[in-house]
C-alpha positions in Angstrom: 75.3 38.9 -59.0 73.5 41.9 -59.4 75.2 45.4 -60.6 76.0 47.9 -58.3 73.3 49.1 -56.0 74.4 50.9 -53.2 72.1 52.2 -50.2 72.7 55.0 -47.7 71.5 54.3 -44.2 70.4 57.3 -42.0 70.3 56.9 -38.2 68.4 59.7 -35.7 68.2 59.3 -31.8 69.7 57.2 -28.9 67.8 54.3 -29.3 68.4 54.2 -33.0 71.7 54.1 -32.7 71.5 51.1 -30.2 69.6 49.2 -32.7 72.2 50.1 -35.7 75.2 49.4 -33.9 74.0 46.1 -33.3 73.0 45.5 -37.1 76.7 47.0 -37.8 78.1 44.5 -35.5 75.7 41.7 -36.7 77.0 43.0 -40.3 81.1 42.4 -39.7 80.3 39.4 -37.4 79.7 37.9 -40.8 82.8 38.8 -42.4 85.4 36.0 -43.3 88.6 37.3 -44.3 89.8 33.8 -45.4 90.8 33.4 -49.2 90.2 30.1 -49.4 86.7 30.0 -48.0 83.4 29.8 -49.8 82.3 33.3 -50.8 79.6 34.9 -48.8 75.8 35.0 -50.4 75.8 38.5 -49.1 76.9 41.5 -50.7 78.2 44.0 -48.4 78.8 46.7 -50.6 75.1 47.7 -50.8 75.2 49.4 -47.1 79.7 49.5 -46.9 82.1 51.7 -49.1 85.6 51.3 -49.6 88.4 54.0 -48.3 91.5 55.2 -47.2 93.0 56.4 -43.8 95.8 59.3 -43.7 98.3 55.8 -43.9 96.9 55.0 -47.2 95.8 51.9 -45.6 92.1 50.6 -47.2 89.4 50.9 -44.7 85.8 49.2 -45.6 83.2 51.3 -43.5 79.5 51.3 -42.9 77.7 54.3 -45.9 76.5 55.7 -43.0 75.4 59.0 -41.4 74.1 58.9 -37.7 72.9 61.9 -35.2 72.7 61.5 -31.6 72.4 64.5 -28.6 75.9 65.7 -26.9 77.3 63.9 -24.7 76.1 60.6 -25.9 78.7 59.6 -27.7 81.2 59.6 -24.9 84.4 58.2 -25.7 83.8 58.3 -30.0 86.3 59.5 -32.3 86.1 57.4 -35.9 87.0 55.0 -33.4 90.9 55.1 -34.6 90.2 54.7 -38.0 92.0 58.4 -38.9 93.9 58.7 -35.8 92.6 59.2 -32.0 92.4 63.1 -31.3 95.5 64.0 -29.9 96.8 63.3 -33.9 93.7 65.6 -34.9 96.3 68.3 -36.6 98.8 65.3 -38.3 95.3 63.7 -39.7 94.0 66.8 -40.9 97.5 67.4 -42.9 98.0 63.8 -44.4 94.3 62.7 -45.3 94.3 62.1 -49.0 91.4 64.1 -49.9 90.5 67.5 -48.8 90.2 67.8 -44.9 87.7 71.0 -44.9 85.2 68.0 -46.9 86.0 65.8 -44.2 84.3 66.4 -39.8 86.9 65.2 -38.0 85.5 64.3 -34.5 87.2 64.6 -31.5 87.1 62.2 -28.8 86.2 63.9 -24.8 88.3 62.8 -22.0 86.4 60.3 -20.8 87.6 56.9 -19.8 86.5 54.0 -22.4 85.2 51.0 -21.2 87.2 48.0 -21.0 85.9 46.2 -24.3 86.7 49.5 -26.4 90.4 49.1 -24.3 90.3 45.5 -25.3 89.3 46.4 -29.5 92.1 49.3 -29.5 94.7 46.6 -28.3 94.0 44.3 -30.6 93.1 41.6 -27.8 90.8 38.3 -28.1 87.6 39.6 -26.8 85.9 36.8 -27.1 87.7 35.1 -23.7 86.4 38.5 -21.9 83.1 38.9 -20.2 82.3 42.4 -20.1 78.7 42.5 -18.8 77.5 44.6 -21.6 73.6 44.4 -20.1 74.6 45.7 -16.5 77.6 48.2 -18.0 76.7 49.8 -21.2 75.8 53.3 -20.9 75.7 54.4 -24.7 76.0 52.5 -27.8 79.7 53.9 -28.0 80.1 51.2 -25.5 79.6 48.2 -27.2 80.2 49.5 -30.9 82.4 46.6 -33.0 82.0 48.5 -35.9 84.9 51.5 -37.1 82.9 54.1 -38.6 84.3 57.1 -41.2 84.6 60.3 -39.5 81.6 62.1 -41.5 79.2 59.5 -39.9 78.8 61.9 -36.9 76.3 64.6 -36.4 76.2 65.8 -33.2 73.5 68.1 -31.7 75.1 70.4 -29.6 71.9 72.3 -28.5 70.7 69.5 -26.4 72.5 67.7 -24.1 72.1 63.4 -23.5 70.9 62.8 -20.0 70.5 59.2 -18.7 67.7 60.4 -16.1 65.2 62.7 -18.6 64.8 63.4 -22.7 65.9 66.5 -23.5 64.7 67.2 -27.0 61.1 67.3 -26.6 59.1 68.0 -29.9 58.7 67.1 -32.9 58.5 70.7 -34.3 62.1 71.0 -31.9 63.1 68.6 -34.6 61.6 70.6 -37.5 63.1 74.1 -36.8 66.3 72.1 -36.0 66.6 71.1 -39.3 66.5 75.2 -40.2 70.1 75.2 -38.5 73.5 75.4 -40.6 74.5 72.0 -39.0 71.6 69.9 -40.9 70.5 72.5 -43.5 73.7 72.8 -44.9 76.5 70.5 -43.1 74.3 67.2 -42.9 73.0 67.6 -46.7 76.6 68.4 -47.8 77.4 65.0 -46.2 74.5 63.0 -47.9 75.8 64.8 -51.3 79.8 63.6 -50.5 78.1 59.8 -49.7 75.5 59.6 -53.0 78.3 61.1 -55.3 80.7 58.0 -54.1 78.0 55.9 -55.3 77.9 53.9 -58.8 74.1 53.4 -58.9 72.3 54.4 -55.4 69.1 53.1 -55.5 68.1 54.7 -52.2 67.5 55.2 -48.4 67.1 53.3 -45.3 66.2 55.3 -42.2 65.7 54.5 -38.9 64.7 57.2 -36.2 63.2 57.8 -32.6 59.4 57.9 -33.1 58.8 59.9 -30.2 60.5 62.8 -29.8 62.2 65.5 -31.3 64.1 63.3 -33.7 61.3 62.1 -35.3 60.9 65.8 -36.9 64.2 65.9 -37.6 63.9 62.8 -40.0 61.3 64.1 -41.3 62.9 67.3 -42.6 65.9 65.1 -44.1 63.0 62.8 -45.5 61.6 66.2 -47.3 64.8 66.7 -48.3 66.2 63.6 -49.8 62.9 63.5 -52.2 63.1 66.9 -53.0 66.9 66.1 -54.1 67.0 62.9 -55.0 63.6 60.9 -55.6 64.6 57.7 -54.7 63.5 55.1 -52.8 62.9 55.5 -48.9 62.6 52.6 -46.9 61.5 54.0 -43.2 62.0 52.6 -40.1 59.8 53.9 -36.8 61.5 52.7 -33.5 59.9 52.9 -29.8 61.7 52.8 -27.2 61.1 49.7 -24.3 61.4 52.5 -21.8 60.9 56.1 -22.6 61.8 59.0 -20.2 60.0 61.9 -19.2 60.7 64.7 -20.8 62.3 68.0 -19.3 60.3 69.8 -16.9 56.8 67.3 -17.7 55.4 64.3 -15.1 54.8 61.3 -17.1 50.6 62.1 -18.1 52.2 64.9 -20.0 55.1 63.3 -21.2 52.8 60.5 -22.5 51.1 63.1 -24.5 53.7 64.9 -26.2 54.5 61.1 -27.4 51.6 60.7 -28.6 51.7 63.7 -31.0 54.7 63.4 -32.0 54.0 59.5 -33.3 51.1 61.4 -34.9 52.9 64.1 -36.7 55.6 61.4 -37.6 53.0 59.2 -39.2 51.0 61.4 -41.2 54.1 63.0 -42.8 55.9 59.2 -43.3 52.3 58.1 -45.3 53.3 61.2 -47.9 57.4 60.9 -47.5 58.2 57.0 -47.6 58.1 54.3 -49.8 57.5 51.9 -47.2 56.8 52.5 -42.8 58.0 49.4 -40.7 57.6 50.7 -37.2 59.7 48.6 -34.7 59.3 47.5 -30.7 59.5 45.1 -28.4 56.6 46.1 -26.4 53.0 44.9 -28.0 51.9 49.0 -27.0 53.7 52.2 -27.0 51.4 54.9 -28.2 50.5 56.0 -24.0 52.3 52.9 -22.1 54.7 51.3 -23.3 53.6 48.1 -21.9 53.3 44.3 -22.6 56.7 42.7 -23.6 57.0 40.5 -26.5 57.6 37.0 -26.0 60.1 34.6 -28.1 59.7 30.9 -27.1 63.8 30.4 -26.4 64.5 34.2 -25.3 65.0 35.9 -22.5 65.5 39.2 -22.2 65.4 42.3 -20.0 62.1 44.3 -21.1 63.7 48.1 -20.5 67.2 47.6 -21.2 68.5 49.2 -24.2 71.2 46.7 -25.3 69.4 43.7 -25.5 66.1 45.3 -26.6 68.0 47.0 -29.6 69.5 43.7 -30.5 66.1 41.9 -31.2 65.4 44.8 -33.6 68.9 44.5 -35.0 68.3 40.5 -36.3 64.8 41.3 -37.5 66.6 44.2 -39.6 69.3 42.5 -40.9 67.2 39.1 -41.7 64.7 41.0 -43.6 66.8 43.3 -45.1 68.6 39.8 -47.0 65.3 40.6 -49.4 67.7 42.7 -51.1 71.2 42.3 -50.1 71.9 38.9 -51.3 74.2 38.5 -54.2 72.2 36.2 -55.9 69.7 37.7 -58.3 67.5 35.2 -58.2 66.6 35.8 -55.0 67.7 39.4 -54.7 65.2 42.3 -55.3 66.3 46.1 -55.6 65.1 48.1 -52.4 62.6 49.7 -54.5 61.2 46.1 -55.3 61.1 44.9 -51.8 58.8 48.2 -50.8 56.4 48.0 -54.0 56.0 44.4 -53.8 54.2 44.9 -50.2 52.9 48.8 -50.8 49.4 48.4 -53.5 46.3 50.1 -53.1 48.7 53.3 -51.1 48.9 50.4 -47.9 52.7 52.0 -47.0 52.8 50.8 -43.4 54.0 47.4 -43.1 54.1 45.3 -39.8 57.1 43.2 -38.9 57.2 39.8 -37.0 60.3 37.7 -36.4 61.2 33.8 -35.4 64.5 34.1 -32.9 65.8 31.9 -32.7 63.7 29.5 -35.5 62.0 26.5 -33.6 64.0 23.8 -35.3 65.2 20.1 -33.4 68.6 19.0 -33.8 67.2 15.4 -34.9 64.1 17.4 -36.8 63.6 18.3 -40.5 62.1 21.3 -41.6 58.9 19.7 -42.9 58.2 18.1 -39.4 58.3 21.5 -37.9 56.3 23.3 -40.2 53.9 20.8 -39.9 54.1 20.7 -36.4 53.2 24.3 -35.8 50.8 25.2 -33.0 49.7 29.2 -34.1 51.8 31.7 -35.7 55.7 30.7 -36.1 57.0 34.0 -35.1 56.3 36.8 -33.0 54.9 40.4 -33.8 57.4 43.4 -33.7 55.3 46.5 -34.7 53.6 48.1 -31.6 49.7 48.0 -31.4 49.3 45.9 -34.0 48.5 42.2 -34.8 49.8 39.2 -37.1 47.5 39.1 -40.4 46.3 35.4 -41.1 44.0 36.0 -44.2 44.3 38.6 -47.3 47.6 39.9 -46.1 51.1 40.5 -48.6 53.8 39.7 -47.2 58.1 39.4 -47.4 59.2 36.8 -45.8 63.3 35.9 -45.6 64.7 32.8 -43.5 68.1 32.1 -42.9 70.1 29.2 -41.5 68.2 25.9 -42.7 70.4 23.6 -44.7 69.1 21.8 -47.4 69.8 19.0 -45.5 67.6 19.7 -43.2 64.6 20.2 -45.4 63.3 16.7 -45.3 64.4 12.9 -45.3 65.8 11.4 -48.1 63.0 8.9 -50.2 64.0 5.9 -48.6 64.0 6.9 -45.0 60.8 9.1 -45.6 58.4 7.3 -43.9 55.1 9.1 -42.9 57.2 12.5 -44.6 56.3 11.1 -48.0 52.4 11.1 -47.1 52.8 15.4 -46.5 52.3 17.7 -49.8 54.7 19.1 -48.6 57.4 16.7 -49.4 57.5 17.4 -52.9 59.3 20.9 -52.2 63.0 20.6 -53.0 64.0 24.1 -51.2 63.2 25.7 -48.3 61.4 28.7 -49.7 59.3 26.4 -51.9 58.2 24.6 -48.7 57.7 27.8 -46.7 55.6 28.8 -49.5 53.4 26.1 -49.7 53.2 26.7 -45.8 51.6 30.1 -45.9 49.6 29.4 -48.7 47.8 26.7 -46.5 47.4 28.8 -43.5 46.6 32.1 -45.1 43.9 32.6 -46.8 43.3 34.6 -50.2 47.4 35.6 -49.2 50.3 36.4 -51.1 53.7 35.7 -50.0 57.4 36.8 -51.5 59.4 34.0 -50.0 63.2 33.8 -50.2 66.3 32.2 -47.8 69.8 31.7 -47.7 71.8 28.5 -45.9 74.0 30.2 -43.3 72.1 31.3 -39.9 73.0 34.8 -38.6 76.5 34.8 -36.9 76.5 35.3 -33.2 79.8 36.9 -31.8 80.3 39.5 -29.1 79.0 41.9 -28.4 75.7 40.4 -29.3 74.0 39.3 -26.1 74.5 35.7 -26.3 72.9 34.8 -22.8 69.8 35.7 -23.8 69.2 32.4 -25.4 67.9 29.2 -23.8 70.3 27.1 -23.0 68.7 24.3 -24.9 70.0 26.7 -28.2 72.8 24.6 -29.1 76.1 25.7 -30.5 74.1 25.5 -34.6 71.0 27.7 -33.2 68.9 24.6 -33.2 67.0 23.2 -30.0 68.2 20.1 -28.5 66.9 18.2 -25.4 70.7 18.9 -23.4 71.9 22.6 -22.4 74.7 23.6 -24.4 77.7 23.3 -21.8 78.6 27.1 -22.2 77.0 29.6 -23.1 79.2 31.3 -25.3 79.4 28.5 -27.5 76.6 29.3 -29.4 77.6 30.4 -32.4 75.1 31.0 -35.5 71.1 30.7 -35.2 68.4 29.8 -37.8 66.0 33.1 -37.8 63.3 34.6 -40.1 61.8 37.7 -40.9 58.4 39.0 -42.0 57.3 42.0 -43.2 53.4 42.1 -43.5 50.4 44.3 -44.7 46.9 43.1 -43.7 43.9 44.7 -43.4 45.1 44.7 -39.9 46.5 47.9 -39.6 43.8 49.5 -39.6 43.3 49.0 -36.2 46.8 50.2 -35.2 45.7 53.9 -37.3 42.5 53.9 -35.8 44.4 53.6 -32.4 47.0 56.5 -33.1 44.0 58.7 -34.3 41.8 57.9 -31.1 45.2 58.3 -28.8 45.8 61.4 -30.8 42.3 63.5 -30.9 41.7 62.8 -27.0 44.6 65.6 -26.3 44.2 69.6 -26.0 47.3 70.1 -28.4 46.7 74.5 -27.0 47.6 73.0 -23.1 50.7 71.6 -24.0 52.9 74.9 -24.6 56.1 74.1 -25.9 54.2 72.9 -29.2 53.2 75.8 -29.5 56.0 77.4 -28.4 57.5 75.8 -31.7 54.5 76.8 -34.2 51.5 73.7 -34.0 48.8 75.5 -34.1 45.6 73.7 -33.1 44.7 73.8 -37.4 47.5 71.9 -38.0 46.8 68.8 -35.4 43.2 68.7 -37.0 45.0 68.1 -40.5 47.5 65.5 -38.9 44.1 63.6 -37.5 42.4 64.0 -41.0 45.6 62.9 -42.6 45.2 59.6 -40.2 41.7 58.8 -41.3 42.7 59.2 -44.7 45.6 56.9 -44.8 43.3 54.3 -42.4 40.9 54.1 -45.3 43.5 52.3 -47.7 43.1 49.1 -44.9 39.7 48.0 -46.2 39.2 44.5 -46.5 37.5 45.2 -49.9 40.5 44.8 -52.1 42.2 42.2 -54.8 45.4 40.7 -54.5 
């Protein structure tokens, strides 16, 4: 097992939030409180810090700090961790540690749906059917996960609407970042969170691309280099169904997009240690248009919760790179960035198999070698799988070693593959993207247990052919609850590629007057400054070449 190693995750916007309180819940889904049972291969103290309520009871929460707009937190408050608010005064008098270190937030009077009723009860949810798709309103709604009362940022100067996006800009974001709230408050917190910390190797952010948030991150990204110079692992999500923004039609709204993807992009190529931008829709520069399609998925192409939980699995199947216990298949975050970023080529694309297309009577090697095309599907907008000169990461979870292929004397036409002389399911997946990639490098590493599926996650999403294990059978699975675990696995990829998806951001981005759209100027982007994002576009672009060495 590897020392300690802790990371500090950061979370800005709406839809963020909807993807990382689904990769919280995926997170404790995972948790086995049993004694007696086999230890887990992961190590949740990387991204999870030990506490204490005002009972002196030991809590276990996510190292977390999240922002979202007022209102859109609804019914929140630490979730009853330190008390619901009408004990605000009695938790302020018996925390443990000093309570003016400590945001306590305070829950509105508004009515929690029944699931949250169900968690505060202590009630089997699990015999419920709550309808998260149809119900959910926020993320608060579906949230498994009991966070620590500094978490919460909330910005008060724009309000969450369900109808229109409110905070417009990217340079809204920036001079946002000038207030006391982040330029002293949120920093304070990140100082409280790393001084916990043995050995922090770094930071895991993920943040709405396309509007004001997206200059907000990037003011904390300024800030945790200038601070702290440590690794930044960056995370880029579009939204499956963007809004219009206050007082603009959607050709305008479209625009100011645009620019802000731009401006988010040409400071994340200076800031990051590694860019994995994340959607379900194959385009979202203009449109956000053509959905992505998973084999034994379904899924409704606009709606939040079930969008966000896609994103949620690839993140917390790739993110095993470095948050397995064992070290010989763990890397520190730093490692998992560097081994994908030479030659400057910081944007990655991601690509995920949900569930992994495995028979219950089939062995791994049969389905490898069965493989019609690519075995998982793209997740980065405008951009497409690599198949030759490309580096890539690659974690799969949920094959057995059982499962790998048949023993020597039941072999039959196995024994004939090159294959069969793999012993583990990395070596074989290896060996597979060595044959179909050409002049490639892959970093290739898996553990045995699939990822647990447990509500809230949105089970009926899968086929029904998904059996209760996560592997396909030729029978529907009688319920659909019953599924329980599924095989998946992650990619993260840099090919030669991406330059096509620059190229596209650039072209998207220099066809707009930046002086006709006024509250960008309003906010200080002057027409100098978009012709140094567009040059800082081309520059980055050129690092895509094909003419480089593995």
């Amino acid at each position: 097992m590897l020392p300690s190693r802790e990371i500090l995750t950061l979370q800005f916007g709406n839809y963020s939030n909807y993807v990382g309180t689904h990769w919280w819940n995926i997170q404790e889904s995972g948790f086995n409180y049993d004694p007696y049972a086999i230890p887990s291969g992961i190590d949740h103290d990387l991204l999870y810090r030990e506490g204490t309520d005002f009972k002196g009871q030991a809590t276990y929460t996510p190292r977390l700090l999240f922002v979202d707009l007022k209102g859109s937190l609804k019914h929140y408050s630490s979730n009853g961790l330190y008390g619901g608010s009408s004990d605000l005064d009695k938790v302020q008098q018996e925390l443990p540690w000093d309570s003016n270190a400590v945001e306590i937030v305070e829950a509105e009077s508004i009515p929690k749906p029944q699931y949250q009723k169900d968690l505060d009860e202590s009630k089997n949810v699990a015999a419920n059917d709550y309808d998260f798709k149809n119900s959910v309103e926020t993320w608060t709604d579906f949230a498994y996960t009991r966070f620590h009362p500094r978490s919460a940022t909330v910005v008060n100067e724009f309000e969450h609407s369900l109808t229109e996006e409110p905070f417009d800009c990217f340079t809204s974001g920036v001079e946002l970042w000038k207030s006391e709230t982040f330029d002293y408050d949120f920093c304070e917190k990140i100082r409280q969170y790393i001084e916990e910390c043995n050995n922090c190797q770094g930071f895991q952010m993920l943040f709405d691309c396309t509007n004001g948030f997206s200059g907000l991150a990037a003011k904390c990204l300024d800030h945790l280099n200038d601070e702290y110079s440590k690794t930044n692992f960056t995370i880029p999500l579009f939204s499956p169904k963007p809004q219009n923004f206050r007082n603009a039609d959607t050709p305008m709204s479209e625009s100011i997009r645009v620019i802000n993807a731009a401006m988010s992009f040409a400071n994340l190529f200076e800031q990051s240690s590694l860019i994995l931008p994340l959607s379900t829709m194959a385009r979202c520069w203009r449109q956000n248009d053509n959905q992505r399609q998973f084999p034994y998925l379904s899924y409704d192409q606009h709606n939040f919760y079930e969008t966000s939980s896609i994103l949620a699995t690839y993140l917390d199947t790739i993110s095993m790179k470095y948050r397995v216990k064992d070290a010989s298949k763990a890397s520190l975050l730093s490692g998992f960035c560097t081994d994908l970023c030479n030659y400057g080529r910081k944007l990655a694309a991601a690509a995920l198999a949900l569930p992994l297309k495995l028979g219950t009577d089939q062995d791994f090697i049969d389905c490898l070698d069965q493989q019609d095309g690519p075995i998982f599907t793209q997740l980065t907008p405008n951009a497409k799988i690599g198949t030759d000169r490309v580096v890539q990461s690659v974690f799969v979870r949920g094959i057995p070693s059982d499962k790998l292929k048949r023993p020597l004397k039941s072999a039959n036409q196995q024994i004939k593959m090159a294959a069969y002389q793999c012993n583990s399911v990395s070596e074989m997946l290896q060996l597979y993207f060595q044959c179909n990639n050409y002049a490639s490098m892959s970093h290739v590493s898996n553990i045995d247990s699939g990822m647990p599926i447990k509500i809230p996650f949105p089970y009926e999403m899968f086929d029904r052919r998904v059996q209760s294990n996560g592997w396909i059978g030729d029978v529907d699975r009688i319920n659909s609850k019953d599924i329980t675990s599924v095989p998946a696995l992650a990619v993260a990829q840099v090919s030669s590629e991406l330059s096509d998806t620059i190229e596209s951001l650039h072209r998207e981005a220099k066809r707009i007057k930046i002086l006709k759209i006024h509250r960008f100027k309003e906010t200080g982007l002057e027409e100098n400054d978009m012709v140094e994002i567009l040059e800082k576009l081309l520059e980055f672009k050129d690092n895509y070449d094909d003419n480089f060495e593995l």
